[in-house]
C-alpha positions in Angstrom: 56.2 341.5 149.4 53.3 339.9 150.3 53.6 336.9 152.8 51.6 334.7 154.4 52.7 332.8 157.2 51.0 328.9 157.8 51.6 327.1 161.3 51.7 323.6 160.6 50.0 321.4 163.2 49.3 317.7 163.5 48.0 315.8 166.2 49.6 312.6 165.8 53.1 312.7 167.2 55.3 309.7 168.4 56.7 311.2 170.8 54.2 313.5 171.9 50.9 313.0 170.6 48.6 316.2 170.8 51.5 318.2 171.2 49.9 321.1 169.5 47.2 321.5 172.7 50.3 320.5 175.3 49.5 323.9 178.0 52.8 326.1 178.3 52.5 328.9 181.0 49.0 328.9 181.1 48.5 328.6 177.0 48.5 326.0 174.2 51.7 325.6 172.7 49.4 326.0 169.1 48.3 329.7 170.2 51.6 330.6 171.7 53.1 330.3 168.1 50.4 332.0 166.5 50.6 335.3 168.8 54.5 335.2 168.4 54.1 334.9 164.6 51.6 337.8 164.7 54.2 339.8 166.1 56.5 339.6 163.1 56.2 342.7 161.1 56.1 341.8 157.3 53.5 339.1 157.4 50.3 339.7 156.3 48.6 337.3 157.6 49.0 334.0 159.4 47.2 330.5 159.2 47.1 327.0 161.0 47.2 324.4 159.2 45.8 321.3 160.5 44.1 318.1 159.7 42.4 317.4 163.0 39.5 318.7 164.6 40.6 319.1 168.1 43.3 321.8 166.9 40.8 323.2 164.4 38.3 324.0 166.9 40.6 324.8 169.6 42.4 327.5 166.9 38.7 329.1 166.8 38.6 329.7 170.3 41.1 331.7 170.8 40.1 334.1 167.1 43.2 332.2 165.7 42.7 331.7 161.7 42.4 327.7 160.7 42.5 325.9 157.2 41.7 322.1 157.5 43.9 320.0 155.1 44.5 316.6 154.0 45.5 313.8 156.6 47.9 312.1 154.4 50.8 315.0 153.8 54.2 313.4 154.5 55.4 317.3 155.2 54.7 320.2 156.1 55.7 321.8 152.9 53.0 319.8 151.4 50.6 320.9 153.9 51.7 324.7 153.5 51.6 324.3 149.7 47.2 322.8 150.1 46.4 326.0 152.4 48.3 328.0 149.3 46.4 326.7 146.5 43.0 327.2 148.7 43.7 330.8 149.5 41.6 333.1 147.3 45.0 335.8 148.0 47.6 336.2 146.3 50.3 335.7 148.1 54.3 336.6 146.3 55.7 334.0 149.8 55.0 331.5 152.2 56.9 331.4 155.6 56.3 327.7 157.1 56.7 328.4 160.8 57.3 325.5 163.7 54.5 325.0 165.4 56.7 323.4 168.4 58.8 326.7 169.4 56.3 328.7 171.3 58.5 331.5 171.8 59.8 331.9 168.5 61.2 335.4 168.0 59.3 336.9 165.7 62.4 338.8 164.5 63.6 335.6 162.9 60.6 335.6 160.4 61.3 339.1 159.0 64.9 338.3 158.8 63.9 335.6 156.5 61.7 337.5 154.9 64.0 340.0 153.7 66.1 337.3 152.8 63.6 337.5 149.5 65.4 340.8 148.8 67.7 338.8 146.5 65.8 338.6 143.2 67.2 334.9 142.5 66.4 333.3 146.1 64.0 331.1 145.6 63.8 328.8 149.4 65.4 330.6 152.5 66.0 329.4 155.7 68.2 330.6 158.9 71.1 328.9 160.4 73.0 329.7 163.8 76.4 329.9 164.4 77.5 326.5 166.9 79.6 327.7 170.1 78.6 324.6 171.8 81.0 321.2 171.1 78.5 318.7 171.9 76.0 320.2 169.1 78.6 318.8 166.1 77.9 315.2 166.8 73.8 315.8 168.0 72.1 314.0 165.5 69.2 315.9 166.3 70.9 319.5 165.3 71.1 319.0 161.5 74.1 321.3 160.2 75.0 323.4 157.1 77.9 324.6 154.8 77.1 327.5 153.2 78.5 329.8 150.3 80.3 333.2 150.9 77.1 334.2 149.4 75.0 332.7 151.9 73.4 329.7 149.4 73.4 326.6 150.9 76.1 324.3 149.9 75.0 320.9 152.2 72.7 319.8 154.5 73.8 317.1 157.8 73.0 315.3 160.5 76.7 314.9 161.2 79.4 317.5 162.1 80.5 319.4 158.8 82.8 320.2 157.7 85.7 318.1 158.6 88.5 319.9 160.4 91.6 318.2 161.2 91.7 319.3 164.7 91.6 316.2 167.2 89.5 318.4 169.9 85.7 318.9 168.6 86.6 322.5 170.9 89.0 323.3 168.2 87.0 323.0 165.2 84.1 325.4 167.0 86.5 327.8 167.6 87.1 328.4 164.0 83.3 329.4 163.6 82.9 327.6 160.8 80.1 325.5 161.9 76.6 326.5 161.5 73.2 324.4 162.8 69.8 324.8 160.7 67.0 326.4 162.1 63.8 325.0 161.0 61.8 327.4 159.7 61.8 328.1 156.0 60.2 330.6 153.4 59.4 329.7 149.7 58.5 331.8 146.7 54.8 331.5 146.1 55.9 330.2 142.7 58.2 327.9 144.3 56.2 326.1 146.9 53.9 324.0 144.4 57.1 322.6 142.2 58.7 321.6 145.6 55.6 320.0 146.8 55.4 318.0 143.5 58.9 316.6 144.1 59.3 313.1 144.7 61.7 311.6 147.8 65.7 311.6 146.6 68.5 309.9 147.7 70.1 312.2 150.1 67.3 313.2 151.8 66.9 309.4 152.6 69.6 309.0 153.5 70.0 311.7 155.9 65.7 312.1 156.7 66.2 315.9 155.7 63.3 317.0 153.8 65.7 320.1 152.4 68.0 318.0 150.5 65.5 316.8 148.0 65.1 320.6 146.7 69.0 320.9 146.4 69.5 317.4 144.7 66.5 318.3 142.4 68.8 322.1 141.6 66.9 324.7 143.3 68.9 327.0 145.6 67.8 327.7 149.3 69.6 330.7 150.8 70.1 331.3 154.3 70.6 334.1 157.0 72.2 334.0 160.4 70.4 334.5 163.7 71.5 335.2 166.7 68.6 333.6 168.6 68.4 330.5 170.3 65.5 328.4 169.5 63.7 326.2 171.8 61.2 323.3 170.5 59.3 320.7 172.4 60.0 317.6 171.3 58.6 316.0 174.8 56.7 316.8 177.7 59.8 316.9 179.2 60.6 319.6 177.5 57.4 322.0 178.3 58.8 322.2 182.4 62.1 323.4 180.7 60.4 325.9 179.3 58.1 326.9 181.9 60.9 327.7 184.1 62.7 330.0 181.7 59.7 332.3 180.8 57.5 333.5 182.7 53.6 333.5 182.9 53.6 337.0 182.1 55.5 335.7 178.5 
């Protein structure tokens, strides 16, 4: 299969604006991602997608490949699905890759990948088993029931599902609770139906982009990883990670 994988990247951050360019061991945090997604075996190619010159220009530097999009994408589906439609390949998927975990493993994107081994999956995504209590009630750690099949059930920001246990301890230890990981893969064929899609109800309600593909029927299927991943959300963040890899990472 065929897949191209597309690095969002904006400049404009709340939180951290220019986060893209933020220096991690001696690299941006934009070319760390690329060179980890290079690393991934079943991608063809890979793409940064970006509507700001500073990260365009700064992509070309380092031989990185760049496609300049629209300013006003509310997503980056919607930015993934303009470098798609511009791209003279043809392309069977589309792996949208963080551009805020510089050390992704690029294990995880061929385990979504082959996720597409099912005829009938149409979105995948991976989700991690939670060991850790204090994750159910982080707002920040969206969470997922899932089918035996692995399909996606639900989508939340609070702990689910309910288990009677009093002691949040308790309900982890029946390792039924899985958090999302943000990285997603679409059907070529897919991506420009999703991207046409407008906002729904439960994904305003719980600002999760993912719930407006279920609500609207299609079927996102998911895989478990095993690795931990690591985003900057702050500059805070970056000395974190600094001091668990290495300049030789």
């Amino acid at each position: 299969m065929k897949t191209l994988g597309i690095i969002p990247a904006r400049y404009a951050s709340t939180r951290f604006p220019g986060k893209p360019l933020a220096v991690i061991n001696g690299k941006s945090m934009i070319e760390r991602v690329y060179e980890q997604a290079l690393k991934a075996e079943l991608l063809y190619d890979v793409i940064v997608a970006t509507d700001d010159d500073r990260i365009f220009d700064h992509v070309k530097t380092f031989g990185g490949k760049v496609t300049m999009t629209a300013s006003n994408h509310l997503s980056g589906t919607d930015r993934c699905a303009e470098v798609l439609n511009k791209s003279s390949e043809h392309y069977e998927l589309v792996i949208n890759i963080q551009g805020d975990e510089p050390y992704i493993h690029p294990g995880q994107i061929d385990l979504l990948i082959n996720c597409f081994k099912h005829a009938d999956a149409q979105i995948a995504t991976l989700v991690r088993q939670i060991t850790d209590a204090a994750d159910l009630d982080n707002v920040n750690l969206p969470k997922v029931v899932r089918q035996l099949s692995g399909y996606a059930l639900y989508f939340s920001r609070s702990p689910i599902p309910y288990c009677n246990e009093k002691e949040r301890a308790a309900w982890v230890n029946k390792g039924a609770f899985f958090k999302h990981i943000g990285i997603y893969g679409f059907r070529s064929s897919i991506l420009p139906l999703l991207a046409k899609l407008p906002p729904a109800n439960l994904e305003m309600a719980e600002s999760l982009e993912q719930l407006r593909w279920l609500e609207n029927g299609f079927r996102i299927i998911t895989a478990v990883s095993d690795h931990e991943n690591l985003a900057v959300d702050t500059p805070g963040d970056i000395v974190l990670l600094e001091q668990r890899f290495g300049l030789n990472t």
